[in-house]
C-alpha positions as CSV (number, residue, x, y, z in Angstrom):
1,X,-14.2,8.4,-7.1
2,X,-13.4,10.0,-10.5
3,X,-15.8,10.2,-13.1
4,X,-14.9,10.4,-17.1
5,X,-15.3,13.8,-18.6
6,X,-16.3,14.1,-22.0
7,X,-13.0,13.7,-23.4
8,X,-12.4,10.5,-21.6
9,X,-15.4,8.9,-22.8
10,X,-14.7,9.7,-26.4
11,X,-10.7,8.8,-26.0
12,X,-12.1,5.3,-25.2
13,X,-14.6,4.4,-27.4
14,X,-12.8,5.8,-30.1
15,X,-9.7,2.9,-29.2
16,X,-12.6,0.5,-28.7
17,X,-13.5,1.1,-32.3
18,X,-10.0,1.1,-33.7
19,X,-9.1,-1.8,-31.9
20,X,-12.3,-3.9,-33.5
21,X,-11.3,-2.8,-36.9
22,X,-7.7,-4.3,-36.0
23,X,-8.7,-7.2,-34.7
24,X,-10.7,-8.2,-37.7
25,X,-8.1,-7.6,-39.6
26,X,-5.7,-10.1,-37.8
27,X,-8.6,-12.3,-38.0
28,X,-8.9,-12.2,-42.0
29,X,-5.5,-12.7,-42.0
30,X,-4.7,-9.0,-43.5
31,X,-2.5,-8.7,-40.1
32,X,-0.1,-11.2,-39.5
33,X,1.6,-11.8,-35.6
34,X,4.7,-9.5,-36.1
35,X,2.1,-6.5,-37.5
36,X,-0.7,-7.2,-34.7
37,X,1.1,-7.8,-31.4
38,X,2.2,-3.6,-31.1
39,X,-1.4,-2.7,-31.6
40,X,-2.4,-5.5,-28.9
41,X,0.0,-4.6,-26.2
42,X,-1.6,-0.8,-26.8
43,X,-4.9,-2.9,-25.6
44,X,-3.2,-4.9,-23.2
45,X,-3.8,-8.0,-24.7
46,X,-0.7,-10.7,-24.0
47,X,-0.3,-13.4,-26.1
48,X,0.2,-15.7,-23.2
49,X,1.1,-19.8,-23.1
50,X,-2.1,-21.2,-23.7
51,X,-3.8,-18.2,-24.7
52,X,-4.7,-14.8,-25.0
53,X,-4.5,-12.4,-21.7
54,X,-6.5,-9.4,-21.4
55,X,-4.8,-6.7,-18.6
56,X,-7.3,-4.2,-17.3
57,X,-6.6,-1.2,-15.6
58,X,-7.7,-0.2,-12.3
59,X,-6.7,3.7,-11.6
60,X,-4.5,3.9,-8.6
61,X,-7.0,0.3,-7.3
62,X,-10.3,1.8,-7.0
63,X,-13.5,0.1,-8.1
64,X,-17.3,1.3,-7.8
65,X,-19.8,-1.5,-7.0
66,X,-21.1,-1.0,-11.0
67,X,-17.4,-1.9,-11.9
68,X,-16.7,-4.8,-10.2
69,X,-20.3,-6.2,-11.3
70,X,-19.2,-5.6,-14.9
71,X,-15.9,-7.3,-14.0
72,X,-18.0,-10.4,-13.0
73,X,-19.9,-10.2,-16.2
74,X,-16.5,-10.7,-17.9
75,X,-15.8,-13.2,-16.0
76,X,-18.4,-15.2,-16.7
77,X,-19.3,-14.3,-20.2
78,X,-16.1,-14.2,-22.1
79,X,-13.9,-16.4,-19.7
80,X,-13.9,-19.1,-17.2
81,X,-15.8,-17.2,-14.6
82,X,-12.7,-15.9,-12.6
83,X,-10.1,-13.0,-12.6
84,X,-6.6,-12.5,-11.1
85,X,-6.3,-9.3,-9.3
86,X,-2.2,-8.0,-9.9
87,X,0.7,-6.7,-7.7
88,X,-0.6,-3.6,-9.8
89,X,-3.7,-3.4,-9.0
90,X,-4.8,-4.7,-11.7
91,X,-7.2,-7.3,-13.3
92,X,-6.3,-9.8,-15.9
93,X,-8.7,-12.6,-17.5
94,X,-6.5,-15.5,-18.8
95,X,-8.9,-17.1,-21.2
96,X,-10.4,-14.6,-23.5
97,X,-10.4,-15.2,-27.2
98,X,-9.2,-12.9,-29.6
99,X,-12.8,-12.6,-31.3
100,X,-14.3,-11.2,-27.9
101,X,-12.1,-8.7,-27.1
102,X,-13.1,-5.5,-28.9
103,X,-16.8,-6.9,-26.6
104,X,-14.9,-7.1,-24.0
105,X,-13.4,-3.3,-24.3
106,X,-16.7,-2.3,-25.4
107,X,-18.3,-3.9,-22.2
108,X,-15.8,-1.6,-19.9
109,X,-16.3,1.6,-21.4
110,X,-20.0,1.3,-20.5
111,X,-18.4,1.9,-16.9
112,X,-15.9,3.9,-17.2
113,X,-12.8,1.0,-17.9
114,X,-10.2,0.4,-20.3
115,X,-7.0,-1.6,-20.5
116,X,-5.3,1.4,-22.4
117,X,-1.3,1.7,-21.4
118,X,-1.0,-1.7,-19.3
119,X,1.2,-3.0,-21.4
120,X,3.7,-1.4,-24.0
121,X,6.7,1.0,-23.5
122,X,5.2,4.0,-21.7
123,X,3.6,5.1,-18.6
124,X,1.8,1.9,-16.7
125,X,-1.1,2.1,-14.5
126,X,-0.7,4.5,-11.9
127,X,-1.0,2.7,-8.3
128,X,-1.5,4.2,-5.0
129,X,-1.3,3.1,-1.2
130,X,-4.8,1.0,-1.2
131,X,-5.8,2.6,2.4
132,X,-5.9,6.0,0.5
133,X,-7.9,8.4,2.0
134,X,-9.0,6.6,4.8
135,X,-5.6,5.9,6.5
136,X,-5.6,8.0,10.0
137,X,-1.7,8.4,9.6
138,X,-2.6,10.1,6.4
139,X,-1.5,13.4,5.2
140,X,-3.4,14.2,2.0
141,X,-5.2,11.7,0.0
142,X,-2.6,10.8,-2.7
143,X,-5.8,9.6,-5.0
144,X,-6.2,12.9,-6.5
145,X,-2.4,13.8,-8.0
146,X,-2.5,9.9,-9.2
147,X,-5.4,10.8,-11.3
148,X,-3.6,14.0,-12.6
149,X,-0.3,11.6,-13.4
150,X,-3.3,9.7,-15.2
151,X,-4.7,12.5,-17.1
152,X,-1.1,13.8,-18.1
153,X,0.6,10.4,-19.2
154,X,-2.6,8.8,-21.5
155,X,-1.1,9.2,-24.7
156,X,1.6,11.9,-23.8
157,X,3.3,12.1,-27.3
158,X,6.4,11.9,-25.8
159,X,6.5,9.2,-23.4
160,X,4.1,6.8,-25.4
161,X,7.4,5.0,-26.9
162,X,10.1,4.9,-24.2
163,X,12.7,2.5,-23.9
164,X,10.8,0.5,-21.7
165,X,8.2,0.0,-19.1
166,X,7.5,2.7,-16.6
167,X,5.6,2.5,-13.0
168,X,4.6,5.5,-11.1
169,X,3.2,4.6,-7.4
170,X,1.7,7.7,-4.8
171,X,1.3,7.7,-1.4
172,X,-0.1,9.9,1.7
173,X,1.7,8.6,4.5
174,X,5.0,7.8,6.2
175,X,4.1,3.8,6.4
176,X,4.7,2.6,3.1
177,X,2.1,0.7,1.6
178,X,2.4,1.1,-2.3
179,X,6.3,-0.1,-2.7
180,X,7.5,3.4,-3.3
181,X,10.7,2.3,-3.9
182,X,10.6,-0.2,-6.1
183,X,9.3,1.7,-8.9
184,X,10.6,3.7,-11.8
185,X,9.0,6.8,-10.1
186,X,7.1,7.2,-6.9
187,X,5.2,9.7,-5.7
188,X,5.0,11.4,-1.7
189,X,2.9,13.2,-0.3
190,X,5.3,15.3,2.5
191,X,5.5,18.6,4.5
192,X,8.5,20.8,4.7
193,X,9.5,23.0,7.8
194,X,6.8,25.6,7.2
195,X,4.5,22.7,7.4
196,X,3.3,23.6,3.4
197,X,2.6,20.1,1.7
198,X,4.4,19.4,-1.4
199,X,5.8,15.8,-2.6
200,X,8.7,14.2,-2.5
201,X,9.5,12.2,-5.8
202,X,12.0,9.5,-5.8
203,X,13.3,7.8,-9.1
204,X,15.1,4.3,-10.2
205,X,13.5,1.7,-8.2
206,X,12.4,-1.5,-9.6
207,X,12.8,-5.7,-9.4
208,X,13.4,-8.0,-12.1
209,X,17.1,-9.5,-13.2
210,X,18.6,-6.6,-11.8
211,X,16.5,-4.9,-8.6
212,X,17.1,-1.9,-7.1
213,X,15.9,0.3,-4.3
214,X,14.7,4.2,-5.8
215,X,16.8,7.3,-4.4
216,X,14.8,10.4,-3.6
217,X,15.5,12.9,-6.6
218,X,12.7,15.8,-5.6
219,X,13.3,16.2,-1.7
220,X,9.9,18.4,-1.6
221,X,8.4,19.6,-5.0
222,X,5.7,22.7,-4.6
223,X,1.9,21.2,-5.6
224,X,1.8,23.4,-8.6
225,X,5.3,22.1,-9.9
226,X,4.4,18.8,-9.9
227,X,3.8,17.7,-13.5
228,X,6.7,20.0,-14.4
229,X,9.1,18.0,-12.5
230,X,8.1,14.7,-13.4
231,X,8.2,15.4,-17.0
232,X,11.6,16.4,-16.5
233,X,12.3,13.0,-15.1
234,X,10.6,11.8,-17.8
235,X,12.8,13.8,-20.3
236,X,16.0,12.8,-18.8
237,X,14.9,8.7,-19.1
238,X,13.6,9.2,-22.9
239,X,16.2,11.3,-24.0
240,X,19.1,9.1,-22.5
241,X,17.8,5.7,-21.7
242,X,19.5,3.0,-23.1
243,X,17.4,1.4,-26.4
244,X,19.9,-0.9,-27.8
245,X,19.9,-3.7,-24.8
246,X,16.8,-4.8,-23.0
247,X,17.5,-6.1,-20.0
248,X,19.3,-2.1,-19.6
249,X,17.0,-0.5,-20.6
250,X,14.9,0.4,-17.3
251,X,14.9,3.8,-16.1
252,X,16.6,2.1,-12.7
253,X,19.5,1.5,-14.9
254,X,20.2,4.8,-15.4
255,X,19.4,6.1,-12.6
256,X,22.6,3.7,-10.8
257,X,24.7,4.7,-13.8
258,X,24.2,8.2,-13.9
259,X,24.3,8.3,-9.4
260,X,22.1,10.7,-7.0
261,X,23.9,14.1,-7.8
262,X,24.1,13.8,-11.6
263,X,20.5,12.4,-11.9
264,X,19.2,15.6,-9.5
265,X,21.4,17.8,-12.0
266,X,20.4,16.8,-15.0
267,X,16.4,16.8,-14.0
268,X,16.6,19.8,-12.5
269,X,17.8,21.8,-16.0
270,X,15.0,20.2,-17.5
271,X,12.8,21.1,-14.9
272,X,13.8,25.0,-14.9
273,X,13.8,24.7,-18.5
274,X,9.9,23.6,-18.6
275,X,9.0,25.7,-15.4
276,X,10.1,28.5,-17.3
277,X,7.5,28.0,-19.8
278,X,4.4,27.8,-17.4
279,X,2.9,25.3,-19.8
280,X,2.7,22.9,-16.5
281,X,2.0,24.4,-14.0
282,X,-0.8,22.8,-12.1
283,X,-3.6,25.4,-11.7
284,X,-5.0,25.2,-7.8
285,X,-8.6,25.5,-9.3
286,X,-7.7,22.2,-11.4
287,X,-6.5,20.5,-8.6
288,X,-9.8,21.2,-6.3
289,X,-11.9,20.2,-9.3
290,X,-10.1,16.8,-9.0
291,X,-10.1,16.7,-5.4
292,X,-14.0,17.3,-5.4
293,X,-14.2,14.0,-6.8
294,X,-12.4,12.3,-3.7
295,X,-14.2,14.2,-1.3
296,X,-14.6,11.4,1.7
297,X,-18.3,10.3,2.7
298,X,-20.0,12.2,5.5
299,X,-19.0,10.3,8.2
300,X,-21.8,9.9,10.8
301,X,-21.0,10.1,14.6
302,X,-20.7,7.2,15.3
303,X,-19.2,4.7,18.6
304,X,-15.5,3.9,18.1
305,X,-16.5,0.7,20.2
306,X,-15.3,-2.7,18.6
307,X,-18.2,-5.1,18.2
308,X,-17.7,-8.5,19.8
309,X,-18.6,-11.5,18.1
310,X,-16.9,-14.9,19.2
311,X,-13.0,-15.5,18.4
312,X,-13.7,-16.3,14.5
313,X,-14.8,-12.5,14.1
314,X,-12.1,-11.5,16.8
315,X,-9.2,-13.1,14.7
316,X,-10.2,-11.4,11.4
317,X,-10.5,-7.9,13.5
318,X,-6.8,-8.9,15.0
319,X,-4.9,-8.8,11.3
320,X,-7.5,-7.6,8.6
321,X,-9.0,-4.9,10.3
322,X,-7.3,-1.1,10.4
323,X,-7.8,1.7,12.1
324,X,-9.9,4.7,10.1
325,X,-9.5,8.4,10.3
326,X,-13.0,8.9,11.5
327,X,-14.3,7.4,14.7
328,X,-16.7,4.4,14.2
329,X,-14.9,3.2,11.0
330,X,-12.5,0.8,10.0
331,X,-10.6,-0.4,6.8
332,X,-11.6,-4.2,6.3
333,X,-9.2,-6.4,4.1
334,X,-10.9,-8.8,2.1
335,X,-8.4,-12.0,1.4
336,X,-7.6,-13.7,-1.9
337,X,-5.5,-15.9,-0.1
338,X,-7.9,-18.5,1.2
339,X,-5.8,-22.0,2.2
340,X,-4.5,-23.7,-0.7
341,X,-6.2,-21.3,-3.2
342,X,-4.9,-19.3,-5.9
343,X,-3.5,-16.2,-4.8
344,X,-5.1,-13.3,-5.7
345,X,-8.0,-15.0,-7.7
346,X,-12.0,-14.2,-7.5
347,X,-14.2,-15.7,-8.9
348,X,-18.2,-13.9,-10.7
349,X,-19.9,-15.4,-8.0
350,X,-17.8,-13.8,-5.9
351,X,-17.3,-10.2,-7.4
352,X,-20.7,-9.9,-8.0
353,X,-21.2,-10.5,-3.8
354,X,-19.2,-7.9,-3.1
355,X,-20.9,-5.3,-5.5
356,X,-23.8,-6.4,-3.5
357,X,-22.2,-5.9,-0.5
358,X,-21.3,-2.6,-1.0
359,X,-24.7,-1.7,-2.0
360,X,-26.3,-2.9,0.8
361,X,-23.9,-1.2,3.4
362,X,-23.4,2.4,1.5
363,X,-19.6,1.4,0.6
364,X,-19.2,3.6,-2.3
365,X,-16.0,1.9,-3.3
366,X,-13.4,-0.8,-3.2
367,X,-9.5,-0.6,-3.7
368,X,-7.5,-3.6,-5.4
369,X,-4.1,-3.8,-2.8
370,X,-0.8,-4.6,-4.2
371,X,-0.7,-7.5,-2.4
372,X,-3.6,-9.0,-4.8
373,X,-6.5,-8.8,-1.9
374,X,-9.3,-6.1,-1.7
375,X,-9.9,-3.3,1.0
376,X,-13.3,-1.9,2.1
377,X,-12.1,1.8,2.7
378,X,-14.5,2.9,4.4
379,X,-16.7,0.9,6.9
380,X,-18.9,1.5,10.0
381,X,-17.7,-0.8,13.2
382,X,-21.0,-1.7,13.7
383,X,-21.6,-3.3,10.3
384,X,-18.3,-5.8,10.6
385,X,-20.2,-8.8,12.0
386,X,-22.5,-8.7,9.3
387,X,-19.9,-8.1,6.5
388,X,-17.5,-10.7,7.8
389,X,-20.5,-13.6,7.8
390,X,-21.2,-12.4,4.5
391,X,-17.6,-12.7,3.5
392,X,-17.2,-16.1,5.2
393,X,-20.4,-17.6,2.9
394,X,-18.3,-16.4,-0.2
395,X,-15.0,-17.8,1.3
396,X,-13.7,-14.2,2.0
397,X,-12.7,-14.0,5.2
398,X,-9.7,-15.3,5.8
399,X,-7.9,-14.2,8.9
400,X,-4.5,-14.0,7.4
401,X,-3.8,-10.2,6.1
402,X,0.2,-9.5,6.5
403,X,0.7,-13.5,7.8
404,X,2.8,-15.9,6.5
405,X,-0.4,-17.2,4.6
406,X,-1.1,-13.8,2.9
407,X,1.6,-15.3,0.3
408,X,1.9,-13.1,-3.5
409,X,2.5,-14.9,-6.5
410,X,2.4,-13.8,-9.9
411,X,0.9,-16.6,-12.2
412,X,4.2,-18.6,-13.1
413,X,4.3,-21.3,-16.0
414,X,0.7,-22.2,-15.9
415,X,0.2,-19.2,-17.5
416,X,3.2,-17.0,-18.2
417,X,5.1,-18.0,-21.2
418,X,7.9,-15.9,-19.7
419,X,7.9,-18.0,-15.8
420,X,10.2,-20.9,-15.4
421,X,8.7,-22.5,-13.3
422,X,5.0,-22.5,-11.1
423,X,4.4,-20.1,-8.4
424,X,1.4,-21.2,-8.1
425,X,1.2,-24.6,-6.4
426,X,4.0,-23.4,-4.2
427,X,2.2,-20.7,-2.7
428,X,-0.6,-23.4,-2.0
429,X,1.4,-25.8,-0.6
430,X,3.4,-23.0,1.9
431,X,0.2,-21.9,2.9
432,X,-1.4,-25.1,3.7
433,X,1.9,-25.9,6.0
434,X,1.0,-22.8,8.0
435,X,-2.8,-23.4,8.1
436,X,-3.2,-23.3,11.8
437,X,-4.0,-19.8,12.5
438,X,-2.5,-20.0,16.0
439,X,1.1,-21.1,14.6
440,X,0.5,-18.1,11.8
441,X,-0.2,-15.6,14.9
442,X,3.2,-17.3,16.6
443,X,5.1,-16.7,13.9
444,X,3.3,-13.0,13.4
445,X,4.0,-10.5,10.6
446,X,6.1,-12.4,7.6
447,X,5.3,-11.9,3.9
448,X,6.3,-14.5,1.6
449,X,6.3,-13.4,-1.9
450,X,7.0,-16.0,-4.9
451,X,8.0,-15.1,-8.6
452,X,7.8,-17.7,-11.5
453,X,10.8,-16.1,-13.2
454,X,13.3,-13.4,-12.8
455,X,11.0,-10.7,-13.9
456,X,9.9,-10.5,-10.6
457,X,6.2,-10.2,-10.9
458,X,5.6,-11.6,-7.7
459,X,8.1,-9.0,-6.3
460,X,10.2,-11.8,-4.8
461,X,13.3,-9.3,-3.9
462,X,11.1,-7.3,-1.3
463,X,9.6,-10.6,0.3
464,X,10.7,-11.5,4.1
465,X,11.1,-14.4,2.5
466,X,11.2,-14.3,-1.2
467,X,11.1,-17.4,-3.4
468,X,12.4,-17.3,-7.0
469,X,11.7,-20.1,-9.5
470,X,14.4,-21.2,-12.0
471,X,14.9,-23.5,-14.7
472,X,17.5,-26.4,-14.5
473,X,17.9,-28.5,-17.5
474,X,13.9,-28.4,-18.0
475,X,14.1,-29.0,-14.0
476,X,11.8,-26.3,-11.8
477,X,14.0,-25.8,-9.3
478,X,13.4,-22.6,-6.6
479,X,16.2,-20.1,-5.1
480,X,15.1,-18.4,-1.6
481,X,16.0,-15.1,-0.7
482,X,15.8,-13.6,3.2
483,X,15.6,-10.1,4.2
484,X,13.5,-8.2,1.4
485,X,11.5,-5.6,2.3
486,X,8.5,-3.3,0.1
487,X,7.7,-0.8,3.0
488,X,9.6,2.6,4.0
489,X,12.4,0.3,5.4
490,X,13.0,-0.8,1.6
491,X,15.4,-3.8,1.0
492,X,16.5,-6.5,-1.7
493,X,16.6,-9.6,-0.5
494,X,19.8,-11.7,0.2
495,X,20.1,-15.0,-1.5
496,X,20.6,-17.9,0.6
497,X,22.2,-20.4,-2.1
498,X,21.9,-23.4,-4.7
499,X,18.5,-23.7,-5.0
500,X,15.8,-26.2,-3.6
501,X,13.4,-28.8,-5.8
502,X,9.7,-28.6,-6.2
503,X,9.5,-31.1,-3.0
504,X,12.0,-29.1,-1.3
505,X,11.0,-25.8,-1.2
506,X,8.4,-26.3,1.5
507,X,10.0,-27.7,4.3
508,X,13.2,-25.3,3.5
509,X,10.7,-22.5,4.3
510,X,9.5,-24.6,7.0
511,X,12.7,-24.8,8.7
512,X,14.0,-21.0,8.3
513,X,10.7,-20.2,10.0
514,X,11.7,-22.9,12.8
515,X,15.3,-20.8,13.3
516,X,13.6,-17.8,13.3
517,X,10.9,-19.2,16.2
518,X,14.3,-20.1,18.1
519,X,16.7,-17.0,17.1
520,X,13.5,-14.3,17.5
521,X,14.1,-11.9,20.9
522,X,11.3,-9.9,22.6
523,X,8.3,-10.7,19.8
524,X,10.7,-9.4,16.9
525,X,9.1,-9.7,13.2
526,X,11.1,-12.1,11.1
527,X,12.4,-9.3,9.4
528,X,14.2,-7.8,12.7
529,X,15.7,-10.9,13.4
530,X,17.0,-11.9,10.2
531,X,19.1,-8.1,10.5
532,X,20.4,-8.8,13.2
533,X,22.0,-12.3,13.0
534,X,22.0,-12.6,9.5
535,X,21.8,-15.1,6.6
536,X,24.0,-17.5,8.6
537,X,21.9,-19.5,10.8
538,X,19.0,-19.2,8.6
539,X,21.2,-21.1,6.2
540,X,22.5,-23.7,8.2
541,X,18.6,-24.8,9.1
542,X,17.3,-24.5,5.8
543,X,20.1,-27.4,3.9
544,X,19.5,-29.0,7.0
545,X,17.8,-32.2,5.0
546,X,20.8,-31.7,2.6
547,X,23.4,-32.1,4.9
548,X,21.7,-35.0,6.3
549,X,21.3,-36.8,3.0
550,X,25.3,-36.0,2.4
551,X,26.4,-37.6,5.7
């Protein structure tokens, strides 16, 4: 994995030390709210509804075993001995005061960690398909050019104030597993017909009040154009973005406004414009110095054989086990989702485990998913039974990656000052209606995906089934959506109608799952049913009770 350079390391401590100085100032009172919060969002500190919220980045999701350890130190030092790994790929501690911060920030530059740009108006943390360079349907590892888009937008003194958010995700493969299209900007690794690889860069994705799914605006870019191209993207959105409304502000606003063909016009004067000036173009011996640090590991020879184990070890193989590029490995998904936890939640007993774990079986790294669980990239077959009983004495080894109890929630109003109402304790509840594995491996491949508000943090619009929570006359009430979709077969869900109560919800979701048991044709995934019959009948089941009650 990357390593900081020397200007890296000075970049952060240098912040580290700025931001002390302005945190005692807000402290002595010389900084009042108004004057503080822009310098905190630069650190990625929220002020959140009960307290402070410290966002920490997590380069395109990849963590050493030394990281993760110092993660758990955090944890348990400065907060209430947990973290809440993000849909992107982030980690956030909900309980950190004010005075501990700069420690904090001080604490992660000792391993290579900041929370720089995870906040604020300008480039976000760059995320990547978390199977990267292990996936065997893999064309390059995307790792490399997410670290470049790293290097490039850290302080870029043009994008650092833009009129709003931007997201940048990159991926290897065909099979979608970053949400390419749902963000500002996505990156894709391709070939053309002379079978040269290049990237294909789509633009205007993204969720929230008003989602939309990203056109492609790059159909293949050369490697050595890269940065040149999306700069010009770039230069388009800053130059005429809208800054006098929020909620237009995204770049996926005008993207729609401005259509494919204008959009491609209009970036590609920019880009001959910049291209013209060489300033950057991506030098190939840059690009193999990054790559050096990506290299895979040596991968032994080793028998492709599955160990056997009883039908606990069998059903974790069956959905959180992948297949590897390299014979004798596989990719092992570690669940947050445990039933009727929190999703996407570890505790410092429990990250400090894992660092162990990797230690002790030679697994150089782990990668934060999108879907707030972990992923052990790289792993011999013959070491699963031992890393699946040590992930079922931490609580770890769910069986339930890409099942109806693999549910995504962002935190919702027991945290967010924005949510209107908890995602939280719905996402427990669902889960714990599904708990019988054999019903979950009935049912087969659904992702339900729940947001506390329409901001969409728990990317509700791409969900099989996506739940939204609302606010009626201080009543939590919660609107379900069918048909969403985050893969290459991008879609915004459709919503179903008036929405359902906190009591409610459950068995609605319940019952669309019971029409789609009865409506399903030769082993289709929810998904393939729902487009092909529609919203229809998946309505008429889920006001069932309603009806009922009317009658």
């Amino acid at each position: 994995m990357y390593r900081y350079d020397e200007f890296d390391a000075k970049f952060v401590a240098e912040r580290v030390a700025q931001f002390r100085g302005q945190v005692a100032r807000r402290l002595s009172g010389e900084l009042n709210e108004d004057q503080f919060k822009p310098l905190r969002l630069m650190n990625g500190l929220y002020l959140q509804l009960h307290a402070y919220m410290l966002r920490i980045a997590v380069p395109y999701g990849t963590l050493s075993a030394k990281q993760m350890r110092m993660l758990a130190h955090i944890a348990r030092k400065y907060d209430r001995g947990y973290g809440h790994f993000t849909t992107r790929q982030n980690i956030q501690f909900n309980w950190p005061k004010l005075v501990d911060v700069p420690d904090i920030l001080a604490d992660l530059a000792s391993v290579e960690m900041h929370a720089i740009q995870t906040s604020g108006n300008c480039i976000r943390n760059v995320t990547a398909d978390h199977f990267a360079g292990a996936a065997a349907d893999e064309i390059e590892d995307p790792r490399p050019i997410a670290e470049i888009i790293r290097q490039w937008s850290s302080l870029h003194p043009e994008f650092v104030y833009l009129p709003r958010k931007f997201k940048i995700a990159v991926s290897g493969s065909a099979h979608d597993r970053a949400a390419l299209k749902f963000h500002d900007m996505a990156v894709e690794i391709v070939k053309n017909d002379s079978n040269e690889v290049g990237y294909r860069v789509l633009v205007g994705g993204g969720m929230g009040r008003t989602p939309y799914v990203g056109y492609v605006v790059g159909e293949f870019v050369a490697k050595p154009d890269i940065l040149a191209f999306l700069e010009s993207v770039m230069r388009v959105y800053n130059q005429s973005g809208r800054r006098d409304n929020i909620y237009k502000a995204r770049v996926k606003i005008l993207a729609a406004a401005l259509g494919p063909e204008e959009m491609r016009t209009q970036v590609m004067r920019e880009f001959i414009e910049i291209k013209a000036k060489g300033t950057l173009q991506l030098p190939a011996d840059e690009l193999a110095r990054i790559d050096a640090y990506f290299a895979p590991p040596k991968f032994e020879r080793l028998s492709d054989d599955m160990p056997k184990l009883g039908r606990d070890f069998d059903n974790w193989v069956k959905t959180n086990v992948h297949k590897h590029r390299a014979s004798g490995y596989a990719i092992a998904t570690i669940s947050l989702k445990p039933i009727g936890g929190v999703p996407g939640d570890a505790s410092d007993e429990q990250m400090d485990a894992l660092a162990d774990l990797m230690d002790k079986f030679g697994i150089a790294e782990i990668r934060v998913s999108h879907e707030q669980n972990l992923v052990l990239p790289h792993v011999k077959k013959r070491d699963l039974p031992a890393i699946f009983a040590a992930l079922g004495e931490l609580g770890l080894a769910t069986p339930n990656a890409g099942l109806i109890t693999d549910i995504i929630a962002c935190p919702g109003l027991d945290y967010c000052d924005l949510a209107n109402a908890r995602s939280i304790p719905i996402a427990q509840d669902i889960a714990k209606r599904f708990a019988d594995l054999d019903r979950q491996h009935e049912i087969g491949e659904l992702k339900i995906k729940i947001s506390g508000c329409i901001n969409a943090c728990g990317h509700h619009h791409a969900g099989h089934i996506g739940i939204l929570g609302v606010d009626k006359k201080g009543v939590e009430y919660y609107q379900l959506q069918l048909g969403g979709s985050g893969a290459e077969d991008a879609s915004i869900g459709d919503i179903m109608g008036p929405g359902f109560g906190e009591h409610e919800i459950g068995p609605a979701v319940e019952r669309v799952v019971k029409a789609y048991l009865m409506l399903r044709k030769d082993g289709e995934r929810f998904l393939d049913t729902y487009r092909r019959v529609g919203m229809e009948p998946f309505k008429n089941m889920a006001y069932l009770d309603q009806l009922h009650a009317a009658h």
